[in-house]
N, C-alpha and C positions, 0 to 999 in steps of 0.2 A: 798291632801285629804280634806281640810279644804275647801278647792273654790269648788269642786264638790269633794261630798260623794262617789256618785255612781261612781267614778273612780276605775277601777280591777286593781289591787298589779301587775299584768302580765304588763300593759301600763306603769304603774308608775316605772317600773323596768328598761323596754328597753327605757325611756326616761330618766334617771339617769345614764345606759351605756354608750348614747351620751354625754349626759353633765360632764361626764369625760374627754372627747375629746376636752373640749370648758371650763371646771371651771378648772383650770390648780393647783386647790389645795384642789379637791376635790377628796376624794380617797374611796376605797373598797378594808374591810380588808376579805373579803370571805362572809361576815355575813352582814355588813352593810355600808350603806354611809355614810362618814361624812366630814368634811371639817375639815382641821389641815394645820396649818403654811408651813408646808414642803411641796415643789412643788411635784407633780405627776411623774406616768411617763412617762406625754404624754409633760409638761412640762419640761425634762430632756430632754426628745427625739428633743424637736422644739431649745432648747437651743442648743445641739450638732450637730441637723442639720444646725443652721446657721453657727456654727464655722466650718464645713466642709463644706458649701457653699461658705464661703470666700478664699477656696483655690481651686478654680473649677477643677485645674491640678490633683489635688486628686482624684476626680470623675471622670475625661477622662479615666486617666490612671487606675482605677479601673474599668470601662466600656472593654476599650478595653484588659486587662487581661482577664475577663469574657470572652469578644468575640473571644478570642486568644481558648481559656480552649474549648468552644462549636465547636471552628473548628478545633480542634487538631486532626492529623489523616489523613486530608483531602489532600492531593497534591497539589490538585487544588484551592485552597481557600489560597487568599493573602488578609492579613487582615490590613486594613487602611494602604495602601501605601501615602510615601510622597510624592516622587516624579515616573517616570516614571521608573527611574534605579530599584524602588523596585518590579518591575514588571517583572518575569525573562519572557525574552524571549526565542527562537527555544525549547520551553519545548513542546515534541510531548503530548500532551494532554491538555480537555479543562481546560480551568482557571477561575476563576471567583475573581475579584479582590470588595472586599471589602471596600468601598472607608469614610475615617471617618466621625464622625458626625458635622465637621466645612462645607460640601459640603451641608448639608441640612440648614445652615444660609444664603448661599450665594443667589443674585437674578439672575432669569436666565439668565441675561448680564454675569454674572458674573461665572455660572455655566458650562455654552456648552464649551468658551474656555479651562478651567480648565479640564474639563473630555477629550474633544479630544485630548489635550496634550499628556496623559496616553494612549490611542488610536494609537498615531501616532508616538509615539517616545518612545526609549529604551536608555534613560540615555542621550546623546548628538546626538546619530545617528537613524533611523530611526527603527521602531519596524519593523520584520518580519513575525511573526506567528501574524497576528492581526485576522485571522479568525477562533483563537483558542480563544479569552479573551472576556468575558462579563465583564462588571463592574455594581455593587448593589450598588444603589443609596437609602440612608436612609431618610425615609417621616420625614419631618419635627415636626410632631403633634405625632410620636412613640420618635422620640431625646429626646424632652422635660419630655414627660412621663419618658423613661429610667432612664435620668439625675436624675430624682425628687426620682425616686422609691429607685435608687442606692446609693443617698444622704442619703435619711432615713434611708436606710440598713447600710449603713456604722454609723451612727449616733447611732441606737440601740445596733451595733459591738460592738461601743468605749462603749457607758454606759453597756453592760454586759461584758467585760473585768474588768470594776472597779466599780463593786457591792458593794463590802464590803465600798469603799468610798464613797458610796450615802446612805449606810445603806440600802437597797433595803430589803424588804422581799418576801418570800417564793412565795407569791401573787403576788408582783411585778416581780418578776425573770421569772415567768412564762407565766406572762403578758409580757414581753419583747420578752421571746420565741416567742409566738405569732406574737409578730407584727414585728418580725423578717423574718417569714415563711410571715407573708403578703406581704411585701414588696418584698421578694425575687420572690413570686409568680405575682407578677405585675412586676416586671423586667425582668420575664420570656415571659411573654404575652407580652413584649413591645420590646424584643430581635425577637419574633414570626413574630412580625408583621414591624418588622424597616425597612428589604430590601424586599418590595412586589414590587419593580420599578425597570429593569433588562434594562439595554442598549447595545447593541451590534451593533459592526461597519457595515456599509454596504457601498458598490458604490452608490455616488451619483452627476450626472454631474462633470466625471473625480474628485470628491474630495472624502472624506469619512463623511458620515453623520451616523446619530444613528436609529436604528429599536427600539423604547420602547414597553418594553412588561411589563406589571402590570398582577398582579393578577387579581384582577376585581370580577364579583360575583361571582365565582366560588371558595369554599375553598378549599384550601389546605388539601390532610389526611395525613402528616407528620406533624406530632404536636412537642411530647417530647419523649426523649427517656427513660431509666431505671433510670437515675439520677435524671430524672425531669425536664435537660433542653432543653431548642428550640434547633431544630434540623435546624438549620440555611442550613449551605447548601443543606442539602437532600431537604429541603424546594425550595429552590433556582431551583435545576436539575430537583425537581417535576415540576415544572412550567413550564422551558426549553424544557423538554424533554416527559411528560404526557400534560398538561392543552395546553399549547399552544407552540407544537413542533416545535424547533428551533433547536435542537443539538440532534445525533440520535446515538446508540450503534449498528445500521446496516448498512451495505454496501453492494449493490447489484453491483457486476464485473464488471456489463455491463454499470457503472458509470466511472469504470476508463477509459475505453476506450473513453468514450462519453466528458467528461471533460477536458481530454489532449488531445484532439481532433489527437488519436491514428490513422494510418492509412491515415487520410484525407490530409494533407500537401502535397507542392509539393518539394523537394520529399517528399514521405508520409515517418512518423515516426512509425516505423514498433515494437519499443521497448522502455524501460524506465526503468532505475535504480528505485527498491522500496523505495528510500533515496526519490527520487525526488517525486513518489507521495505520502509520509509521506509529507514532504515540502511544495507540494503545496496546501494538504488539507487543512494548516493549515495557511498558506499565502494569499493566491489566496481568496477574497472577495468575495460571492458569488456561491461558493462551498458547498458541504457539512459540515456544523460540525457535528465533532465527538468527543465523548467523551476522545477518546483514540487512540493510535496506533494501537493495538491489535486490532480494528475494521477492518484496513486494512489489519493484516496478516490474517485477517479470510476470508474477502473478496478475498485476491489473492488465497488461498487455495481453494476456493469454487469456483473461476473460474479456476483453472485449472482441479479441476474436471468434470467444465459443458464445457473444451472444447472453454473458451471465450478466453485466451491465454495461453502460455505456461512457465512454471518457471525455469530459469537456474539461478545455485550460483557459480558465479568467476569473474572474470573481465569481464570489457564490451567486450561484442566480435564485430569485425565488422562484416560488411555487405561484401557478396561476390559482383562479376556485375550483376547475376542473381537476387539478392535481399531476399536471405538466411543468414543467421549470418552462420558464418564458428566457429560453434562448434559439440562437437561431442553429435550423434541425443540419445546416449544414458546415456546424461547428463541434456537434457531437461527432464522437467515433463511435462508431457499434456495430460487429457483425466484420469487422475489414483486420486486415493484420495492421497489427503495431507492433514496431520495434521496443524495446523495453526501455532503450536509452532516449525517446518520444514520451515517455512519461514523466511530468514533473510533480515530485511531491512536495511541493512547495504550492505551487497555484493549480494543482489540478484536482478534480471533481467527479468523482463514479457515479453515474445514473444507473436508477434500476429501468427493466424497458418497460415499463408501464409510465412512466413518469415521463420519457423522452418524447422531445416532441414530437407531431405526424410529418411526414412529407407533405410536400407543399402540391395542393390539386390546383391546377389554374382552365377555365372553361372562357370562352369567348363568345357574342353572340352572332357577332359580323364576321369574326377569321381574320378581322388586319386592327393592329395596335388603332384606337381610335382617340380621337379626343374628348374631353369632359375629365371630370374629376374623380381621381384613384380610390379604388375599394378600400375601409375600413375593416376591423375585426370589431364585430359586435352581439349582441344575444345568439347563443347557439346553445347548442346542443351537446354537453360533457359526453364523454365515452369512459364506460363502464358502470357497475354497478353501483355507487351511491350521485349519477348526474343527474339533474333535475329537466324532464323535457321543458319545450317550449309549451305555452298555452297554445291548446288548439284552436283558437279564435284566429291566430297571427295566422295571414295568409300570404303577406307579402314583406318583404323586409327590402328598406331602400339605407345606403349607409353611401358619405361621401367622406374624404378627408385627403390630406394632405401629407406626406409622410418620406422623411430621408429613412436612409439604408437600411439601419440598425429596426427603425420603427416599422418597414415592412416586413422584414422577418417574422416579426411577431406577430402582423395580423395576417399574413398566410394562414396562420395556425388554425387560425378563426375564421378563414373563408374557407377553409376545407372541412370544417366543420359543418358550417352551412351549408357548401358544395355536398358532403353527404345526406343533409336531411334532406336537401331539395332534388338532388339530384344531376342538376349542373344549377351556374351559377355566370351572369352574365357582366363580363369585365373590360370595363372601358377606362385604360390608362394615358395621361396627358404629362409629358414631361416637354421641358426648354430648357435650352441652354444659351446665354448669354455668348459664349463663344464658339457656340455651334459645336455639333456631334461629329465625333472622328468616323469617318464611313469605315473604317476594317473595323474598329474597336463596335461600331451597330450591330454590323452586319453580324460578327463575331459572338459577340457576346450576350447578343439581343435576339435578331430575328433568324439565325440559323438554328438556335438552340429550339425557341418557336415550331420552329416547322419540323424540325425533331419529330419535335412532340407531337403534332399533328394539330398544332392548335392555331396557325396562322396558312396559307398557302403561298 
């Protein structure tokens, strides 16, 4: 006031608020400034920031707590792995590993081997789902910031824990409040911004090279959540999966085929266990990523509704000569809706529809179930281009056998086979029962269905 009069009480205020930040024994008791012997408490603060500077393990390991707390919940989120074993592998979903803030010291000599390592191997042997994992590379110029923010935060911790031993007052307590919530709010904004640099593996000249995907100018709108803080991963998948699409929660059927290159081999591969394309989605470089498995039970469910293949659950079945899976046609699903959560990737099996069996033709010569012995399946006639016809000599074909549940299924296949070259085909079935036929369960299940069809009266 004395150097310029015309100075306003307003300037000479907020320059007295900084110079609290910088006279380390100049204080404000609500009312006025004054200077007094006892340090501040921005001079407490800078003293117990260094003494938590000198034990830097203190601030890692209180960073990565933090970082642990923000990704908790997540599956997918492996937070500062050591080494590659910390990285589980065959996990059918994507991953995104978290890689510590000693990778943002290192120089890029020293950086590419270090990350491919985690890439390419799973503890001593080779990784196998590698086209399920990203790894979040932390910027350099956010490390530093975090470090510095998290240092003070813990700094202001220690001096409001032991108030009473600084004599702190009412002013100062609240003062600390404060710059409590500052700091935490700048650790926030520097957690926000640490992994904007996403690496994922791809082919490159028979080896594995990295795809880097940054944020770039385009922000992010996954900020913070109800707690207030960084929403690290959603941040991460907003990127992968909106800003710049790398990993996707859709699968179009006509990928599975296209990819296991279903069909086209010689011989062509007409089927696949749903194990193997969980497997290879997540293997195979250069494929789709997906977020999840549940992508794939929805994609098989939604092709066997559009008719792209067909879905049986039980063991592998083989292949007949004709190029049919020898199971029974009314264990396939094809053409009908399926629920996604009806798909098991564990015991289930996509047929292509050339491969599935026929429906079952049944002809009669009399109209009433007769006795003598049950039709066999035998020499016919394959359907399609590489079947071998019958010799034109065969003029009649006589077949008898015997045969439980599972065994007629299979040779349906092969009287409607027949039924086609012939034209009808004349069927006299003979069954007994030791304890005699339940008349609703006959009628039911036997000879209404029969007459359905128009094959009995």
């Amino acid at each position: 006031g004395c150097v310029g009069p015309d100075l306003d009480s307003l300037t000479a205020k907020a320059c007295l608020s900084e110079l609290k930040q910088v006279c380390l024994y100049l204080h404000f008791d609500g009312v006025r400034y004054c200077f007094k012997q006892d340090p501040n408490v921005t001079l407490l603060i800078e003293q117990e920031a260094d003494a938590v500077a000198r034990d830097e393990g203190l601030v890692t390991g209180q960073i990565k707590a933090m970082l642990e707390e923000r990704l908790a919940g997540h599956h997918g989120a492996v937070t500062w792995p050591a080494s590659s074993a910390e990285i589980p592998d065959e996990q059918p979903r994507f991953q995104v590993a978290y890689l510590p803030l000693s990778i943002a010291g290192m120089s890029a000599k020293e950086r590419g081997p270090a990350i491919l390592g985690l890439a390419e191997k799973f503890g001593a042997g080779p990784r196998k789902y590698r086209n399920g994992l990203a790894l979040a590379i932390p910027a350099t110029e956010q490390a530093e910031s975090l470090r510095r923010e998290v240092r003070y935060w813990m700094a202001v911790d220690r001096i409001a824990k032991s108030s009473k031993k600084h004599n702190l007052t009412k002013e100062q307590a609240d003062e600390l409040r404060e710059r409590k919530a500052t700091h935490m709010s700048g650790a926030e904004s520097a957690f926000g911004k640490l992994y904007s640099e996403v690496w994922l593996p791809k082919l490159e000249q028979g080896g594995i090279a990295f795809e880097i995907i940054t944020v770039g100018g385009r922000p992010l709108q996954t900020t913070v959540n109800s707690h207030h803080q960084a929403m690290i991963f959603e941040r991460t998948m907003e990127l992968l999966t909106q800003v710049q699409p790398r990993v996707f929660s859709k699968l179009n059927p006509v990928k599975i085929v296209e990819l296991f290159r279903l069909g086209e081999e010689q011989p062509p591969k007409l089927g696949i266990r749903c194990s193997e394309i969980v497997s290879g989605f997540y293997s195979f470089l250069g494929f789709t990523r997906l977020t999840s498995k549940e992508i794939v039970q929805s994609a098989i469910a939604r092709g066997v509704h559009d008719g792209v293949f067909g879905y049986y659950n039980g063991t592998v079945p083989t292949l007949d000569q004709y190029g049919r899976y020898q199971v029974a046609r009314n264990k396939v699903r094809f053409e009908v809706p399926v629920a996604s959560d009806e798909v098991d990737l564990e015991s289930g099996f996509i047929i292509l529809p050339q491969a599935i069996p026929q429906d079952v033709v049944l002809q009669t010569a009399t109209g009433q179930p007769s006795a003598g012995p049950a039709p066999t399946s035998g020499p016919s006639t394959p359907q399609g281009p590489s079947s071998t016809p019958q010799p034109p000599t065969e003029k009649c074909v006589q077949l008898e056998f015997s045969a439980n549940r599972d065994q007629l299924f299979t040779a349906w296949n092969a009287i409607s086979n027949l039924a086609e070259m012939a034209g009808t085909v004349a069927v006299s079935v003979h069954a007994e029962s030791q304890e005699g036929f339940d008349k609703g369960k006959l009628q039911n299940g036997v000879l209404e269905p029969l007459r359905e069809a128009d094959l009995i009266e």
